[in-house]
Biopython code that builds the backbone (N, CA, C, O; Angstrom):
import numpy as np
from Bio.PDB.StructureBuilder import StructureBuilder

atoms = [
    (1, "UNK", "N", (-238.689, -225.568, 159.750)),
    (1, "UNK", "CA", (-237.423, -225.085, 159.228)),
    (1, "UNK", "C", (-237.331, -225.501, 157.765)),
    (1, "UNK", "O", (-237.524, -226.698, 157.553)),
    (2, "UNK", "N", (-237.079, -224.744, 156.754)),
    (2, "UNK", "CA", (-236.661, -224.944, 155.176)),
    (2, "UNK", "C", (-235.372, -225.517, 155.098)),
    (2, "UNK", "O", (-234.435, -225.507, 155.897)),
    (3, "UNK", "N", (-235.499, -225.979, 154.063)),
    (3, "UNK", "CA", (-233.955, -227.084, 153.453)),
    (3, "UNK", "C", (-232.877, -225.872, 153.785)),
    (3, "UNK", "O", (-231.935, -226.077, 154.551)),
    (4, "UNK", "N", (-233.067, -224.748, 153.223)),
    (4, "UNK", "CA", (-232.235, -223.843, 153.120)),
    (4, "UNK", "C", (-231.705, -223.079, 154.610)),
    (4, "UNK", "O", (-230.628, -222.531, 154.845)),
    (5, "UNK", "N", (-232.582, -223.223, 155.259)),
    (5, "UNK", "CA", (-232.315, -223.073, 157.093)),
    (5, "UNK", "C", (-231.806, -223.891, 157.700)),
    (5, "UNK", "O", (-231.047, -223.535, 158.602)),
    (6, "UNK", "N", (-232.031, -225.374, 157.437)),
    (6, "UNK", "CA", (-231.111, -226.270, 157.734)),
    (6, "UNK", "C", (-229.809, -226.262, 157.342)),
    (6, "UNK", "O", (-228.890, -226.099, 158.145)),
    (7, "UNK", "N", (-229.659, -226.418, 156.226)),
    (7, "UNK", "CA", (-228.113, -226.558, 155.870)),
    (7, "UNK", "C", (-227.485, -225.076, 156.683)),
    (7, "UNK", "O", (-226.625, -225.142, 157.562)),
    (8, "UNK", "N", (-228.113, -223.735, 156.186)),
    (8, "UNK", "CA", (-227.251, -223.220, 157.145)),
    (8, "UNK", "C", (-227.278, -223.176, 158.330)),
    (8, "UNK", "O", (-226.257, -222.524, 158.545)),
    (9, "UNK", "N", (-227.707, -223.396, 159.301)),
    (9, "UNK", "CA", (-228.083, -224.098, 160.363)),
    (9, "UNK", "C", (-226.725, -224.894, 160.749)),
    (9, "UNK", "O", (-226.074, -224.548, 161.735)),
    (10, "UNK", "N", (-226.256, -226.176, 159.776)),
    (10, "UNK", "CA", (-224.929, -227.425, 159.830)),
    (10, "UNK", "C", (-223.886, -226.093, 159.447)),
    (10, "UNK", "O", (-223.127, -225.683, 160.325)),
    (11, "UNK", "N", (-223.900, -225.517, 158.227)),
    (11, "UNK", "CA", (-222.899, -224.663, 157.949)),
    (11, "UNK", "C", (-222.125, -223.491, 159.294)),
    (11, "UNK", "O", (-220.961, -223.093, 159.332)),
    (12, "UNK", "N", (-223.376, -223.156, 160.367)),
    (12, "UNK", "CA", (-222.946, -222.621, 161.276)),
    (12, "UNK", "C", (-222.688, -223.235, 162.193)),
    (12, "UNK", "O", (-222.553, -222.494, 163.166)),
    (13, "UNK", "N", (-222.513, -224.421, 162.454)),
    (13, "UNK", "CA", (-221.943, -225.101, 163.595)),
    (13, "UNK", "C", (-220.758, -225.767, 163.003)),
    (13, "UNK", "O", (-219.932, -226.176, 163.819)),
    (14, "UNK", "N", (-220.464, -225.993, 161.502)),
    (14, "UNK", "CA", (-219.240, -226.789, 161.569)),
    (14, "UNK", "C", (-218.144, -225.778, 161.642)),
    (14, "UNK", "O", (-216.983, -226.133, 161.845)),
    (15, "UNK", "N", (-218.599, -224.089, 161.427)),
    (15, "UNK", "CA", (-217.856, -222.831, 161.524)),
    (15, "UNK", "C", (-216.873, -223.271, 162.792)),
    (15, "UNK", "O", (-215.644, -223.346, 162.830)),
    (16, "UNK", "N", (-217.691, -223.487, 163.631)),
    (16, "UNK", "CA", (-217.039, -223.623, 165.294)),
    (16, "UNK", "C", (-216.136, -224.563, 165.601)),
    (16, "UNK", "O", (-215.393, -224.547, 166.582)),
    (17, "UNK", "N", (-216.231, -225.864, 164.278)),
    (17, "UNK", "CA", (-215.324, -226.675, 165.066)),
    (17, "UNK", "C", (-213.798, -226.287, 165.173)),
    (17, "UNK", "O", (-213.191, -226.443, 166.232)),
    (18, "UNK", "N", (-213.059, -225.655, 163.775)),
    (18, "UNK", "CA", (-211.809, -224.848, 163.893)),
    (18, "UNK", "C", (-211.438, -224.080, 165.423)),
    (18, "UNK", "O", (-210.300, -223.979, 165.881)),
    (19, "UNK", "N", (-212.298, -223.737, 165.864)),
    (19, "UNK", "CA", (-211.736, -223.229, 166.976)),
    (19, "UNK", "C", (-212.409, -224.150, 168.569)),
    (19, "UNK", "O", (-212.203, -223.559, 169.629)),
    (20, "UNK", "N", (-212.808, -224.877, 168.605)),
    (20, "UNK", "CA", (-212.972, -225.991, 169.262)),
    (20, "UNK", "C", (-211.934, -227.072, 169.073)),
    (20, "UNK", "O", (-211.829, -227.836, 170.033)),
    (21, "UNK", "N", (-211.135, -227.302, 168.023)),
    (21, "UNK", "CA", (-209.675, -228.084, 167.885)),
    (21, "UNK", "C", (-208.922, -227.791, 168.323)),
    (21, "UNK", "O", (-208.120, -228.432, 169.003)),
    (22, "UNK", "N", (-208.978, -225.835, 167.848)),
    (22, "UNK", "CA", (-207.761, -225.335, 168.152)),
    (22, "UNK", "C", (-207.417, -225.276, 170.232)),
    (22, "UNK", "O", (-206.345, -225.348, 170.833)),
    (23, "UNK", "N", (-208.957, -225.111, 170.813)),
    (23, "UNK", "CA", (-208.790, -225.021, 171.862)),
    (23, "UNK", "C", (-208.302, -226.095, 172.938)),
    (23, "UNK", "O", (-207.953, -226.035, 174.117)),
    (24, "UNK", "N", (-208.477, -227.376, 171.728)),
    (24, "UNK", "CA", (-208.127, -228.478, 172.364)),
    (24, "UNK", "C", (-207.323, -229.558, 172.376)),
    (24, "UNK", "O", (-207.340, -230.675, 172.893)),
    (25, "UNK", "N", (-206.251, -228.618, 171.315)),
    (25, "UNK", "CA", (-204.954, -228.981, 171.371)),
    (25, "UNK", "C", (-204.038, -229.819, 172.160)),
    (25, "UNK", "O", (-203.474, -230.888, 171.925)),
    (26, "UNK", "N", (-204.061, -228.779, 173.467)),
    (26, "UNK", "CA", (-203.300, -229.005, 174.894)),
    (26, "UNK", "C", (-203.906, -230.554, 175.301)),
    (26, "UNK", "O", (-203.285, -231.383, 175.967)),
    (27, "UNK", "N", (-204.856, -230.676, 174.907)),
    (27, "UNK", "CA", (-205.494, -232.799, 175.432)),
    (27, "UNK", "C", (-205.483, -233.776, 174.073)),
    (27, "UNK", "O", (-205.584, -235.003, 174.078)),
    (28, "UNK", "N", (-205.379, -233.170, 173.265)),
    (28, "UNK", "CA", (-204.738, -234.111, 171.832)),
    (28, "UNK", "C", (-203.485, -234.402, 171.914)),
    (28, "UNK", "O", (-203.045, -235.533, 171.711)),
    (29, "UNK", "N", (-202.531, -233.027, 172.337)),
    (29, "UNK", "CA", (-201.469, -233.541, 172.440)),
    (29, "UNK", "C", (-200.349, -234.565, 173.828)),
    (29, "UNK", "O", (-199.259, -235.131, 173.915)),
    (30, "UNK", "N", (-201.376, -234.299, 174.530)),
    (30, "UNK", "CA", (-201.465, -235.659, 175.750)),
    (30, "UNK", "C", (-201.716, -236.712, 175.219)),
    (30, "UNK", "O", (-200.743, -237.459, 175.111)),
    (31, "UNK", "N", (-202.988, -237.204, 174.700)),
    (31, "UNK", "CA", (-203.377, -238.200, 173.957)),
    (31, "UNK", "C", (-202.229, -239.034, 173.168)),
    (31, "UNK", "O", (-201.692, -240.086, 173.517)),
    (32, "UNK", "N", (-202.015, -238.277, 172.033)),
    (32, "UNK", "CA", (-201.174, -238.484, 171.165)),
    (32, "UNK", "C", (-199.824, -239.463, 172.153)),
    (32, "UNK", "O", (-199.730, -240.662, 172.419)),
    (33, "UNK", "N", (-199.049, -238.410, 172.438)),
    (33, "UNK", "CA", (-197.753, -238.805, 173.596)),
    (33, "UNK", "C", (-198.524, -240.063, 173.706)),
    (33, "UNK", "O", (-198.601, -240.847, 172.760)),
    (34, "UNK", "N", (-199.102, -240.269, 174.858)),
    (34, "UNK", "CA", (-199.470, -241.525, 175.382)),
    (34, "UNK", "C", (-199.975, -242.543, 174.560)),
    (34, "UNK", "O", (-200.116, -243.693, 174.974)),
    (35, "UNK", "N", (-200.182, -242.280, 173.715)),
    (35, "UNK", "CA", (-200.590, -243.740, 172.063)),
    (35, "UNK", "C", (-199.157, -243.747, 171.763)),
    (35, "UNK", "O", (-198.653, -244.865, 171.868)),
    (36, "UNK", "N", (-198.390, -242.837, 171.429)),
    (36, "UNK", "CA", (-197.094, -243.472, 170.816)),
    (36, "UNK", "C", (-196.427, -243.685, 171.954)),
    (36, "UNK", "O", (-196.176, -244.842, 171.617)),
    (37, "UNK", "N", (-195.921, -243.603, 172.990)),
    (37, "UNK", "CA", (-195.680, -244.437, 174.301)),
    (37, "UNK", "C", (-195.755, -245.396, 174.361)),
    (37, "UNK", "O", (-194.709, -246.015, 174.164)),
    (38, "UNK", "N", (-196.720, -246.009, 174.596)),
    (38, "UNK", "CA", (-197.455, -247.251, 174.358)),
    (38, "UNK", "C", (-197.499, -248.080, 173.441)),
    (38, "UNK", "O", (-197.576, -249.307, 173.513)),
    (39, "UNK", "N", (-197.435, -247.186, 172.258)),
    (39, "UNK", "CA", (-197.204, -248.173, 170.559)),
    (39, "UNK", "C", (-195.544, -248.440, 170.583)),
    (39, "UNK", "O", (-195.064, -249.512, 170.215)),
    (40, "UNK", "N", (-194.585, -247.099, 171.159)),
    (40, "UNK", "CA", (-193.084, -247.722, 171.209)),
    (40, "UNK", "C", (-192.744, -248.909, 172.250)),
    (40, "UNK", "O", (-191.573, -249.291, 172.252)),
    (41, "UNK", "N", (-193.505, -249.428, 172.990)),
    (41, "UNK", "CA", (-193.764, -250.546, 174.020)),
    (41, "UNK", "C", (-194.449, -252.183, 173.553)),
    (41, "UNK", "O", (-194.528, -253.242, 174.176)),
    (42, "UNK", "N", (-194.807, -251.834, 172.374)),
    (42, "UNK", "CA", (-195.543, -253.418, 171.837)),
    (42, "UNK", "C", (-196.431, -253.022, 171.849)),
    (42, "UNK", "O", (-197.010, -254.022, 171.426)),
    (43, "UNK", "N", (-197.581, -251.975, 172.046)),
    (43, "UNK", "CA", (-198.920, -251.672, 172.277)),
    (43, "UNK", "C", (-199.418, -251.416, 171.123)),
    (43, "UNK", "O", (-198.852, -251.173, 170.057)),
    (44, "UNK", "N", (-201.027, -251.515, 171.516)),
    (44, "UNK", "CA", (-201.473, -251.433, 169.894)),
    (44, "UNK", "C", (-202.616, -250.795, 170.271)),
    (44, "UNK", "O", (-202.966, -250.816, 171.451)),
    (45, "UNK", "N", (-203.324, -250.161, 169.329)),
    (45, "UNK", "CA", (-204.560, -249.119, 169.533)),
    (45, "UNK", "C", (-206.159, -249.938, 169.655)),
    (45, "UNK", "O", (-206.458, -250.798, 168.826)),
    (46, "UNK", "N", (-206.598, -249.758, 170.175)),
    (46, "UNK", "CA", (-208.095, -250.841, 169.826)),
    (46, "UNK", "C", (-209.136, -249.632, 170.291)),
    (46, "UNK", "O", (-209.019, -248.834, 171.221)),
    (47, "UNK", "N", (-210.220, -249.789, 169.287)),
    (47, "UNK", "CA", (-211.443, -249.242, 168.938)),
    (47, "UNK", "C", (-212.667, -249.842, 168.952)),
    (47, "UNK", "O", (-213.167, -250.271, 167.912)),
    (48, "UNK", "N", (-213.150, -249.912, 169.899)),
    (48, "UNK", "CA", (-214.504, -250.795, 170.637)),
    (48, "UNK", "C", (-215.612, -250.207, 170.543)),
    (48, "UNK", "O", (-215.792, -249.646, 171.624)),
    (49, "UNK", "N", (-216.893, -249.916, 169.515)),
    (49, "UNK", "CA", (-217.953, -249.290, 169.710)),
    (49, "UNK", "C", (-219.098, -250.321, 169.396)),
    (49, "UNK", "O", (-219.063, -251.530, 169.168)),
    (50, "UNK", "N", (-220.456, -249.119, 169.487)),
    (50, "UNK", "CA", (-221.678, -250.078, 168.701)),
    (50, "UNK", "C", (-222.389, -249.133, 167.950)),
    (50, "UNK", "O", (-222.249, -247.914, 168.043)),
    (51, "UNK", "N", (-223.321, -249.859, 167.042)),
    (51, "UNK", "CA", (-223.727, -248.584, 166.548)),
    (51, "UNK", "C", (-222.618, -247.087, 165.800)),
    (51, "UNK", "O", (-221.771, -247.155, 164.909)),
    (52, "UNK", "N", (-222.939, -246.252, 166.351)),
    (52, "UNK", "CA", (-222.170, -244.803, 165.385)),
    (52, "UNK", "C", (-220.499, -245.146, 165.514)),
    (52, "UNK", "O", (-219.480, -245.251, 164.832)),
    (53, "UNK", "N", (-220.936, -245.225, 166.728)),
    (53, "UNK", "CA", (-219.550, -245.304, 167.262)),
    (53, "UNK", "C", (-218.510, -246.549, 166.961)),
    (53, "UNK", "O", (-217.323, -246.378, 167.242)),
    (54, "UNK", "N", (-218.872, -247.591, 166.486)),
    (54, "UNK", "CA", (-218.353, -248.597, 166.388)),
    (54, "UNK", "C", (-217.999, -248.475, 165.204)),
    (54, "UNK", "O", (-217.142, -249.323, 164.956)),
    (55, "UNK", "N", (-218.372, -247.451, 163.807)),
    (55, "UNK", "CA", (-218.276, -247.484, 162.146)),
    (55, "UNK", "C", (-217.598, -246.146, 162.600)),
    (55, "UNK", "O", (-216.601, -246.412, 161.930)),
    (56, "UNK", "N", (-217.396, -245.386, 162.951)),
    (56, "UNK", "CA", (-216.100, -244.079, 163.215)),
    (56, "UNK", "C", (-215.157, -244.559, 163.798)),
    (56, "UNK", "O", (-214.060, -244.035, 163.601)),
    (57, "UNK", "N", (-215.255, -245.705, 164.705)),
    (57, "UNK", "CA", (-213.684, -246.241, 165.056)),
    (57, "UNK", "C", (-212.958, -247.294, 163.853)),
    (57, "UNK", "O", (-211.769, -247.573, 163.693)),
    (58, "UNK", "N", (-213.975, -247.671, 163.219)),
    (58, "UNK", "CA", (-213.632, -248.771, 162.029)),
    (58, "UNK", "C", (-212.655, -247.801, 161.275)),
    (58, "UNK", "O", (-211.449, -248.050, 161.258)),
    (59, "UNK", "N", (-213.223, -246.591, 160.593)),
    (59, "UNK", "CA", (-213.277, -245.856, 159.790)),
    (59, "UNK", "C", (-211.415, -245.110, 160.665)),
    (59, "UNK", "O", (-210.283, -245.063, 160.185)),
    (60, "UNK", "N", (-211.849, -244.761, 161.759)),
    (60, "UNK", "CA", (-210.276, -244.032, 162.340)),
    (60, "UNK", "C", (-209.430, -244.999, 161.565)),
    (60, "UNK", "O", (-208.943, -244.752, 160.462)),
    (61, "UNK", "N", (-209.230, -246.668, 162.557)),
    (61, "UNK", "CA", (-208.143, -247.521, 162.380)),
    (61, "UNK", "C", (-207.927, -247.617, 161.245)),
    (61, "UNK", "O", (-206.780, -247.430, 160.839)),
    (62, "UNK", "N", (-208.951, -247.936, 160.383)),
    (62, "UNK", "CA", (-208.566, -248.346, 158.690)),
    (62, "UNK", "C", (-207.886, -246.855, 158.132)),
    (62, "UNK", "O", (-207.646, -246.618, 156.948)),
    (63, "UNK", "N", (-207.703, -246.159, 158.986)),
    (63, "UNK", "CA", (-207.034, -244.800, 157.939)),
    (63, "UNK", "C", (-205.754, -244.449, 158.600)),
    (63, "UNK", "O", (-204.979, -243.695, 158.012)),
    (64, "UNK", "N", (-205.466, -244.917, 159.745)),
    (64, "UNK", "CA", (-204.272, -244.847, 160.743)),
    (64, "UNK", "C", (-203.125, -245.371, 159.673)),
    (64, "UNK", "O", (-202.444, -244.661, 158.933)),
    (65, "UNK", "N", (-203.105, -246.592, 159.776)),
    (65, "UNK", "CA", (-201.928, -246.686, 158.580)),
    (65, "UNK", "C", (-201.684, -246.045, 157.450)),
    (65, "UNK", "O", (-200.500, -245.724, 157.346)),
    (66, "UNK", "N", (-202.582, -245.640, 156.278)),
    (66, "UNK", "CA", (-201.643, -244.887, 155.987)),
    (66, "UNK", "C", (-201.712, -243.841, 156.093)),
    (66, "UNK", "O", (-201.622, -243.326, 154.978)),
    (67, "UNK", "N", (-201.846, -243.042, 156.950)),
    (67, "UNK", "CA", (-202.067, -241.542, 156.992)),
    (67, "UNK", "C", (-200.934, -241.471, 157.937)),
    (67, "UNK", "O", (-200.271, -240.438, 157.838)),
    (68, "UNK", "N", (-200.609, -242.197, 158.699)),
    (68, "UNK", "CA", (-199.283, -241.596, 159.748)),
    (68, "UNK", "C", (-198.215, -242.935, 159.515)),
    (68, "UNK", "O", (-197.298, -243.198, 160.293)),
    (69, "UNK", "N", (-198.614, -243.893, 157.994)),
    (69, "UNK", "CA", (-197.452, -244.885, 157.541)),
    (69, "UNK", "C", (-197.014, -245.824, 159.039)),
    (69, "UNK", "O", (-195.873, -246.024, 159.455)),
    (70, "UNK", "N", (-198.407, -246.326, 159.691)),
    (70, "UNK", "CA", (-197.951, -247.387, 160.712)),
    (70, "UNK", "C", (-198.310, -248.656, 160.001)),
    (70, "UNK", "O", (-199.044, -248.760, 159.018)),
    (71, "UNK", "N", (-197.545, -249.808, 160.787)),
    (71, "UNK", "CA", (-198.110, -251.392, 160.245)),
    (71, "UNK", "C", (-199.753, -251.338, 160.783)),
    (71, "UNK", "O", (-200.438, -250.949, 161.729)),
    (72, "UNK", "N", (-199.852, -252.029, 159.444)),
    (72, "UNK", "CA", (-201.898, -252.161, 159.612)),
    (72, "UNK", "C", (-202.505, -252.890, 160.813)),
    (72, "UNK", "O", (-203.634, -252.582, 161.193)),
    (73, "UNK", "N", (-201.636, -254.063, 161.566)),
    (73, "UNK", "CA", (-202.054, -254.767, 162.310)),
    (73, "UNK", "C", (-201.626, -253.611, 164.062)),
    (73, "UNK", "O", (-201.741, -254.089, 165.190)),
    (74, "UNK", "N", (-201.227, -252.338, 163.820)),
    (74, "UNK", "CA", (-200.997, -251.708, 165.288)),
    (74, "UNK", "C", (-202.693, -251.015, 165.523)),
    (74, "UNK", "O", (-202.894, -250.585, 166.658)),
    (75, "UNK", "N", (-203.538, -250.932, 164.801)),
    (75, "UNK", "CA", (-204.772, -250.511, 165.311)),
    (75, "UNK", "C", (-205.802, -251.515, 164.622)),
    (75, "UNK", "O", (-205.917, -251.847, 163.443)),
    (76, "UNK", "N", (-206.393, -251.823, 165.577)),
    (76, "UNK", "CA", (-207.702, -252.571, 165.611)),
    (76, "UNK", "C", (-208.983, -252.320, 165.867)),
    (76, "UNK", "O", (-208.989, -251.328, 166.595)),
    (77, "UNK", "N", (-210.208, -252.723, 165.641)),
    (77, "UNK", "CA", (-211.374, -252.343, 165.717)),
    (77, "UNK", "C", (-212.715, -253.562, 166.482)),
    (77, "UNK", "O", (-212.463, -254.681, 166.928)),
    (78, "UNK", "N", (-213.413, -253.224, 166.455)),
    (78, "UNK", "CA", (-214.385, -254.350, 166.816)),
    (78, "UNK", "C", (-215.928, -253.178, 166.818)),
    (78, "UNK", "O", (-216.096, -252.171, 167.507)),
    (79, "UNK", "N", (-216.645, -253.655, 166.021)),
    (79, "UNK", "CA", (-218.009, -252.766, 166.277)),
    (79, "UNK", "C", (-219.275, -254.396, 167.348)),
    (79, "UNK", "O", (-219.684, -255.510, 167.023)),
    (80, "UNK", "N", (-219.348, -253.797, 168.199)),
    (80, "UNK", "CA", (-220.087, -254.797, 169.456)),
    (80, "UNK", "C", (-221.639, -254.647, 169.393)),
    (80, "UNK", "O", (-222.334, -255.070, 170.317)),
    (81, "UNK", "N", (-222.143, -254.080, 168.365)),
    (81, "UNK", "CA", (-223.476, -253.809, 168.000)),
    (81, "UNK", "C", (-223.796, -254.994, 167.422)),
    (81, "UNK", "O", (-223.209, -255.703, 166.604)),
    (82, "UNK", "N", (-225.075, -255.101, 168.128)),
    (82, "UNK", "CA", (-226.232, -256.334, 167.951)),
    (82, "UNK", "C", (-227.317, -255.758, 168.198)),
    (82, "UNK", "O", (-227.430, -254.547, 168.388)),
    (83, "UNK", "N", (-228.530, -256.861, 168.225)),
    (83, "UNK", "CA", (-229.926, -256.620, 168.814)),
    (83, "UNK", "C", (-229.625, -256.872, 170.508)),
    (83, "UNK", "O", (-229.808, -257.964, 171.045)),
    (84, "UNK", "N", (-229.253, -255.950, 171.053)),
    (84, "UNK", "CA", (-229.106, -256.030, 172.341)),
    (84, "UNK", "C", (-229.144, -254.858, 173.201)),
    (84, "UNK", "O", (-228.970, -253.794, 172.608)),
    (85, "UNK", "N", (-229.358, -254.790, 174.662)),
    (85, "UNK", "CA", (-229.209, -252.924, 175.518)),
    (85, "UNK", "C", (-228.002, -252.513, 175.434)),
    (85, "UNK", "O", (-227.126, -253.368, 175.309)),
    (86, "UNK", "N", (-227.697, -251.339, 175.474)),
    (86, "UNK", "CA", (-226.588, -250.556, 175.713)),
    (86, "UNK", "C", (-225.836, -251.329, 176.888)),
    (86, "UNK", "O", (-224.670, -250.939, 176.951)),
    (87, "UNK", "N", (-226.133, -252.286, 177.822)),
    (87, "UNK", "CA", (-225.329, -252.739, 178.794)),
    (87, "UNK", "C", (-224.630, -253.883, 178.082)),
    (87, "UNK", "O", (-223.452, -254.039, 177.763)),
    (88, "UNK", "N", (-226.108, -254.914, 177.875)),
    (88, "UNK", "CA", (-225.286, -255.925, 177.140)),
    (88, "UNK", "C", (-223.630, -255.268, 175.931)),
    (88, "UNK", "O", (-222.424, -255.517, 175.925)),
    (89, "UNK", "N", (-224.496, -254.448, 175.163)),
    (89, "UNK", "CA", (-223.140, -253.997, 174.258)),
    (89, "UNK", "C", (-222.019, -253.740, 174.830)),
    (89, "UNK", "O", (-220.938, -254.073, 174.344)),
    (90, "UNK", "N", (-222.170, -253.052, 176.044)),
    (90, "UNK", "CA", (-220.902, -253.003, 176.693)),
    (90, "UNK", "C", (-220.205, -254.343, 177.375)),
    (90, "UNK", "O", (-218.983, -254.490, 177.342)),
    (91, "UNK", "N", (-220.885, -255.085, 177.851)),
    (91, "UNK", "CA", (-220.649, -256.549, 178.359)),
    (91, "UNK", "C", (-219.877, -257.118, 177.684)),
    (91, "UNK", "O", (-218.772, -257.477, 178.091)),
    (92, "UNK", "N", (-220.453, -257.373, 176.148)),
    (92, "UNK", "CA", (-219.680, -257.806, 174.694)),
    (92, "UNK", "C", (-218.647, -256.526, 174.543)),
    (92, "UNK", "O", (-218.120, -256.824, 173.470)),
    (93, "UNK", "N", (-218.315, -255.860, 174.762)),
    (93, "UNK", "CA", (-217.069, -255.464, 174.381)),
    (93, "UNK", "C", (-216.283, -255.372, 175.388)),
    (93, "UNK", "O", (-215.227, -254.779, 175.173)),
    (94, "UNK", "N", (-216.466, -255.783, 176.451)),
    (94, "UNK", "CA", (-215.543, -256.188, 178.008)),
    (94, "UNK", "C", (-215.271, -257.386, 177.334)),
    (94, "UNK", "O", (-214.123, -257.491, 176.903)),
    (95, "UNK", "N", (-216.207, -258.510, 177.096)),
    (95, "UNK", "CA", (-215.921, -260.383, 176.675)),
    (95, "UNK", "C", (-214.705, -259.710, 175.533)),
    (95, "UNK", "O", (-213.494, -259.743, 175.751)),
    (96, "UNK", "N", (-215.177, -259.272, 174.630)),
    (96, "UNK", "CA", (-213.982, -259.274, 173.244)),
    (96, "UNK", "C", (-212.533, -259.011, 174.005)),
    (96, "UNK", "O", (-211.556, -259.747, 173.869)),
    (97, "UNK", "N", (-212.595, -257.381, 175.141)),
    (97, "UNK", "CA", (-211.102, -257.286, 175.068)),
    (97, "UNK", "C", (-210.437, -258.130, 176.139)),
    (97, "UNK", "O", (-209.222, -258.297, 176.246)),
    (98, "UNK", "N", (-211.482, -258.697, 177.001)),
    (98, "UNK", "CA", (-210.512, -260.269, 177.601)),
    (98, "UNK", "C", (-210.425, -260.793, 176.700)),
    (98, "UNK", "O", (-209.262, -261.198, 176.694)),
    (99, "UNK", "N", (-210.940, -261.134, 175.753)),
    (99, "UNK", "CA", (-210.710, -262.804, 174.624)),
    (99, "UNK", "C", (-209.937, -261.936, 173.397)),
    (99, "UNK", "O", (-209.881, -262.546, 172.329)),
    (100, "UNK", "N", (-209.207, -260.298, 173.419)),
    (100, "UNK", "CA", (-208.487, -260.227, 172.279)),
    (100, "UNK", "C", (-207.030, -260.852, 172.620)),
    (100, "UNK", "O", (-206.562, -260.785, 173.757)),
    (101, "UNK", "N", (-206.498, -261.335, 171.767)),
    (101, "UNK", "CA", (-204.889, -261.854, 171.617)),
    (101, "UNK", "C", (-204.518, -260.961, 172.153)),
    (101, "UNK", "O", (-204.817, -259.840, 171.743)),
    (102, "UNK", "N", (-203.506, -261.194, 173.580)),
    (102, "UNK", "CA", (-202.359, -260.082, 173.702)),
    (102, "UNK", "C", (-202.807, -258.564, 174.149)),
    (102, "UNK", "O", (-202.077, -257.579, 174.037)),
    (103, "UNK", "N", (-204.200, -258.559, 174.700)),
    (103, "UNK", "CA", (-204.490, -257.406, 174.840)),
    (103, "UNK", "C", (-203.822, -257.240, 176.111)),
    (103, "UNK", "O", (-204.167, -258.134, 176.884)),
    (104, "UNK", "N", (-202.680, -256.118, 176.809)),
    (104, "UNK", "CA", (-202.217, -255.804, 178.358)),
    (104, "UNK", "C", (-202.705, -254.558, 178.159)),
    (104, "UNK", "O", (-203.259, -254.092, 177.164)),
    (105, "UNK", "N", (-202.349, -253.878, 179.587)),
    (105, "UNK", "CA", (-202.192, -252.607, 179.935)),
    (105, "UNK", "C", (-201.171, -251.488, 178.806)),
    (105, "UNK", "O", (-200.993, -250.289, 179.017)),
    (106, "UNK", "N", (-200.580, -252.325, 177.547)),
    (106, "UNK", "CA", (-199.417, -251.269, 177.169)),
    (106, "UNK", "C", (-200.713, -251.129, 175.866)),
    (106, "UNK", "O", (-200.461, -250.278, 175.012)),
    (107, "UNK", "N", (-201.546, -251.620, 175.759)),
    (107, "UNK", "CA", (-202.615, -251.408, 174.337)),
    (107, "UNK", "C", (-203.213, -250.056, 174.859)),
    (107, "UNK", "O", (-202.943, -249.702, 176.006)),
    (108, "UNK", "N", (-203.954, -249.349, 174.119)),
    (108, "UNK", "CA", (-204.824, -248.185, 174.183)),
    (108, "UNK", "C", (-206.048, -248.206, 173.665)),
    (108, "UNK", "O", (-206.263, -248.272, 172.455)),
    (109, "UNK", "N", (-206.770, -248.162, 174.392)),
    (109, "UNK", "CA", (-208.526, -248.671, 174.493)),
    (109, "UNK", "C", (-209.106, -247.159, 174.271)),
    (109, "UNK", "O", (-209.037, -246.571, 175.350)),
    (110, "UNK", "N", (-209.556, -246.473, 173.432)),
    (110, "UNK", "CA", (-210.336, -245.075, 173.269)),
    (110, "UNK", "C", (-211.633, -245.404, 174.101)),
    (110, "UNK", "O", (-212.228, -246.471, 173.949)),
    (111, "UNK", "N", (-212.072, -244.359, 175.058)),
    (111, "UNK", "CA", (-213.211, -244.352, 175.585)),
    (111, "UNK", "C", (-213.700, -243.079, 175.384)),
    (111, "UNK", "O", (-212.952, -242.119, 175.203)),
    (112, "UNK", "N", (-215.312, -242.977, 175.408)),
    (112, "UNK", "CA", (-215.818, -241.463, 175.317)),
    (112, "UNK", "C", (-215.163, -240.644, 176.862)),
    (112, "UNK", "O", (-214.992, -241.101, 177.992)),
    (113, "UNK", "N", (-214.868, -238.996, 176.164)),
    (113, "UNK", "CA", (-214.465, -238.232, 177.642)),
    (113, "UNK", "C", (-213.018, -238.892, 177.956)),
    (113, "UNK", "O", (-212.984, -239.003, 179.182)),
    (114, "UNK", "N", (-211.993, -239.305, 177.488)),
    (114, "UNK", "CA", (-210.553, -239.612, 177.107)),
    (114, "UNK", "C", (-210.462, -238.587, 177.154)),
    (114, "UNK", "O", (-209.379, -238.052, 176.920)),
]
sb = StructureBuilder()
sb.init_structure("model")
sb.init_model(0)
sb.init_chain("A")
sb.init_seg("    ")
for serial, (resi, resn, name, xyz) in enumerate(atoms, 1):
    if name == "N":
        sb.init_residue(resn, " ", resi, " ")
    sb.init_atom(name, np.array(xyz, "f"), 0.0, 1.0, " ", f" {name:<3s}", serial, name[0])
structure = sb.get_structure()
């Protein structure tokens, strides 16, 4: 494949995401409800990854405040990536959200397939 087949190649798939949002509205806006639910309750958002996933949840929380003007301390992050298996990583991010301050049932934990 040429440089020039590639990029359009990305150019035709990011075409799709507009209507892949739009279709998925109806479970964003579930989502949503249930984070501010939860945030009007004392709850706070937490973002647990490793690897990709752990620097796109960094990247969400650090932009949550000011983009929707919440206090900085209502979303949190933790990237659980080490030299370790995909189990261990998950292990370490079970240990973190027992050992986070104050973490209950009214916080909101993002998981893949939410």
């Amino acid at each position: 494949m040429s440089v020039r087949e590639l990029l359009e190649s990305i150019n035709t798939e990011d075409q799709k995401v507009p209507d892949i949002v739009k279709k998925s509205i109806p479970q964003i806006e579930k989502l949503v409800e249930v984070i501010v639910a939860r945030m009007k309750k004392g709850g706070r958002l937490f973002y647990i990854g490793a690897g990709t996933s752990g620097r796109l949840g960094i990247v969400d929380a650090s932009e949550i405040p000011p983009t929707f003007r919440t206090r900085s301390w209502l979303c949190d992050w933790t990237d659980c990536r080490r030299r370790q298996s995909h189990t261990q990583s998950r292990r370490n991010g079970l240990r973190i959200m027992r050992n986070w301050a104050g973490a209950t049932s009214r916080h909101l934990i993002p998981q893949r397939g939410m």
